[in-house]
SEGUMAR-25359 format. One record per residue: residue in one letter; x, y, z of N, C-alpha, C in turn. Coordinates in nm, 2 decimals. Example, Ala and Ser with C-alpha at 12.3 -4.5 7.8 and 13.67 -1.06 7.14 Angstrom:
BEGIN
{"A"; {1.32; -0.57; 0.78}; {1.23; -0.45; 0.78}; {1.32; -0.33; 0.78}} {"S"; {1.28; -0.22; 0.71}; {1.37; -0.11; 0.71}; {1.29; 0.00; 0.79}} 
end
This chain:
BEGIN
{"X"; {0.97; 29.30; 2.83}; {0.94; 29.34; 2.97}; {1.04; 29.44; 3.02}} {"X"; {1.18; 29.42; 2.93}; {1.27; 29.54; 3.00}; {1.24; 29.71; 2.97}} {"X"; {1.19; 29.68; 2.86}; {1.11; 29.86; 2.84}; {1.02; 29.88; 2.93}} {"X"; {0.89; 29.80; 3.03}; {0.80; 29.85; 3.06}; {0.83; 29.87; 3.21}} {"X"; {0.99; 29.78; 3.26}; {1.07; 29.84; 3.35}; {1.14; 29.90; 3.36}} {"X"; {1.15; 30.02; 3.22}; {1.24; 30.13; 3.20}; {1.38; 30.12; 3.12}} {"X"; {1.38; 30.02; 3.09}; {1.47; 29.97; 3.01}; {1.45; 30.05; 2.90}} {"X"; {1.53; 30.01; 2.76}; {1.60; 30.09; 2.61}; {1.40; 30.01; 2.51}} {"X"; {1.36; 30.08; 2.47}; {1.26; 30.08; 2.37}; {1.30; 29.94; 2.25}} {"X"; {1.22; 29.87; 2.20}; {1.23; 29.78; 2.14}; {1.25; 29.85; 2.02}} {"X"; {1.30; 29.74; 1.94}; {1.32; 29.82; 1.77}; {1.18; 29.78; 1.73}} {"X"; {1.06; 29.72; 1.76}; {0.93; 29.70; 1.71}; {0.90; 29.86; 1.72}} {"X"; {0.90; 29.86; 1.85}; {0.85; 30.04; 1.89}; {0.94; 30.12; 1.79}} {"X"; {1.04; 30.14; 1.80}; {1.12; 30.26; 1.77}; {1.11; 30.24; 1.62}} {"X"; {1.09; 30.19; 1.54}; {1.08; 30.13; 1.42}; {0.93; 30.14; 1.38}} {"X"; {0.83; 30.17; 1.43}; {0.68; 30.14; 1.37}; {0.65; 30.26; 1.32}} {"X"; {0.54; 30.26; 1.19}; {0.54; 30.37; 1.14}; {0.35; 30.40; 1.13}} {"X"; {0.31; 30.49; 1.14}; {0.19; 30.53; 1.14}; {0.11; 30.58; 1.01}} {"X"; {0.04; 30.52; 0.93}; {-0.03; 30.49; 0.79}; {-0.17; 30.55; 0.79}} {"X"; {-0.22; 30.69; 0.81}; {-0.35; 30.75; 0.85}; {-0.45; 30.69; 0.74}} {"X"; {-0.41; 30.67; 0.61}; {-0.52; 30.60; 0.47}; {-0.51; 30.43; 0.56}} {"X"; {-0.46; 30.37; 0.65}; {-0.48; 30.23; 0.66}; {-0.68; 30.25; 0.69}} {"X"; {-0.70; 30.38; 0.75}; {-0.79; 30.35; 0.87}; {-0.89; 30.36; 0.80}} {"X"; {-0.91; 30.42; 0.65}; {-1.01; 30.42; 0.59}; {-1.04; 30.28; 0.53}} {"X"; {-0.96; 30.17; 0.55}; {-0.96; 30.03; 0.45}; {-1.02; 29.96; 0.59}} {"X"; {-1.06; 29.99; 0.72}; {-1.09; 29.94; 0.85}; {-1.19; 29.84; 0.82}} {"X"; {-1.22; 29.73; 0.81}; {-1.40; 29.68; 0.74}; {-1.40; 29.56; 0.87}} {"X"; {-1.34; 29.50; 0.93}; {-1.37; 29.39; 1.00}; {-1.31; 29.45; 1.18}} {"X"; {-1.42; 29.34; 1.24}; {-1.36; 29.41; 1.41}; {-1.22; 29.29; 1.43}} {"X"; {-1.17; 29.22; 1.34}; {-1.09; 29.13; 1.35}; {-0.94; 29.25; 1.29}} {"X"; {-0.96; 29.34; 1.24}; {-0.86; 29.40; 1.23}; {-0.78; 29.42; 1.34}} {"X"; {-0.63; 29.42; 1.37}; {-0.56; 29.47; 1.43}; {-0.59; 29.66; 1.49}} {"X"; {-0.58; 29.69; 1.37}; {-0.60; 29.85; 1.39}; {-0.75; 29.89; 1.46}} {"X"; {-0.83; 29.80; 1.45}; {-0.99; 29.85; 1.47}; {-0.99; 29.79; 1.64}} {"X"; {-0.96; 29.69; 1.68}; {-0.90; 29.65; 1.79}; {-0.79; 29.77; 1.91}} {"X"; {-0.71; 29.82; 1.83}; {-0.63; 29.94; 1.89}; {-0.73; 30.03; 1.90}} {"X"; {-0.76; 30.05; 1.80}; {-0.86; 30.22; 1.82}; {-0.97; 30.17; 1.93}} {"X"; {-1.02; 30.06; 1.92}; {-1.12; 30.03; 2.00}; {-1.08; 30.02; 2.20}} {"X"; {-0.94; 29.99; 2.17}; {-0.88; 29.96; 2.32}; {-0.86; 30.11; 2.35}} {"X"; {-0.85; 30.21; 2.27}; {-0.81; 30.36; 2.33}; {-0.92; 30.45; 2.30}} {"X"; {-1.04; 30.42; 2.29}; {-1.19; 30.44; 2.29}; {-1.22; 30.41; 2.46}} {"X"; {-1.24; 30.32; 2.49}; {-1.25; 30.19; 2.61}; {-1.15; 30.28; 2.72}} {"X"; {-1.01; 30.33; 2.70}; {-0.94; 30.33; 2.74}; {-0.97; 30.51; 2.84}} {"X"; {-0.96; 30.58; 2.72}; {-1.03; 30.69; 2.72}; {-1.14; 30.75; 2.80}} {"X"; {-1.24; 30.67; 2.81}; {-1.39; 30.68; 2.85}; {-1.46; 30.74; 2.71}} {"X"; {-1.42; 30.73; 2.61}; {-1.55; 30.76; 2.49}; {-1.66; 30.70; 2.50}} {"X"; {-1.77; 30.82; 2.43}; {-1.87; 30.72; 2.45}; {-1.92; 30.75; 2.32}} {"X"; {-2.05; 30.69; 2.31}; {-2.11; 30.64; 2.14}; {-2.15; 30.78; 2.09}} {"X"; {-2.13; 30.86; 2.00}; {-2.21; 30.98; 1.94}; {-2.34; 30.98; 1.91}} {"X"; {-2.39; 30.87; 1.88}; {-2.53; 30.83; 1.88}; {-2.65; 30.82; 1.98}} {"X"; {-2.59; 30.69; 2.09}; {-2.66; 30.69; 2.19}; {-2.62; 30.73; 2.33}} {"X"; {-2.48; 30.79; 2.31}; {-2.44; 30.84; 2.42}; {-2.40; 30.70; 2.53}} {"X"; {-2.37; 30.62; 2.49}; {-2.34; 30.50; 2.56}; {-2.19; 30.46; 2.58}} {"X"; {-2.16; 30.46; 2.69}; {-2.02; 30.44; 2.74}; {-1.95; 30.34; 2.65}} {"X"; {-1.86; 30.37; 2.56}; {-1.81; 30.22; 2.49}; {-1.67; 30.14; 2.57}} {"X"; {-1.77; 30.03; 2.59}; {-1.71; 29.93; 2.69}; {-1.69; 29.78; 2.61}} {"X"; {-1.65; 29.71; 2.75}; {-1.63; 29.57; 2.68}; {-1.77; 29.52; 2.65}} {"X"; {-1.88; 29.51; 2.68}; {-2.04; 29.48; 2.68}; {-2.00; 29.53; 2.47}} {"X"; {-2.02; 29.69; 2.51}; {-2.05; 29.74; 2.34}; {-1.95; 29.69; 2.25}} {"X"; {-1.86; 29.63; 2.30}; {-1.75; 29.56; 2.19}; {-1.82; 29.42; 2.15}} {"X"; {-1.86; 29.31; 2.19}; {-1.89; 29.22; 2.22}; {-2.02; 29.19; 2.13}} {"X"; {-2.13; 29.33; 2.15}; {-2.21; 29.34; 2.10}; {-2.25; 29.31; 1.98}} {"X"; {-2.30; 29.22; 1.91}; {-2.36; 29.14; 1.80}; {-2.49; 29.24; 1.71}} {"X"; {-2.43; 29.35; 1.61}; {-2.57; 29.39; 1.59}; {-2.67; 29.28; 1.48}} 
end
């Protein structure tokens, strides 16, 4: 909580490293990483390339 009131960066943060081949192993929405990408999709305003549908919490949830 002291970083997000400006405080010194945690060593989780300052320490994490970014792995671009993880994202091709992505297979479950229970992933961590598929979850992130999905919250800065959401986050964003992206929407589906397909149907052009806003991806929200409804299209996360969504059971195809």
């Amino acid at each position: 909580m002291d970083w997000v009131s400006g405080g010194p960066e945690p060593d989780s943060i300052r320490d994490a490293n970014f792995v671009p081949g993880r994202l091709l192993s992505v297979r479950t929405r229970n992933s961590a990483v598929y979850n992130g990408l999905i919250s800065l999709l959401m986050r964003d305003g992206c929407r589906n390339l397909r149907t052009g549908e806003a991806i929200d919490v409804q299209v996360y949830f969504y059971e195809d």
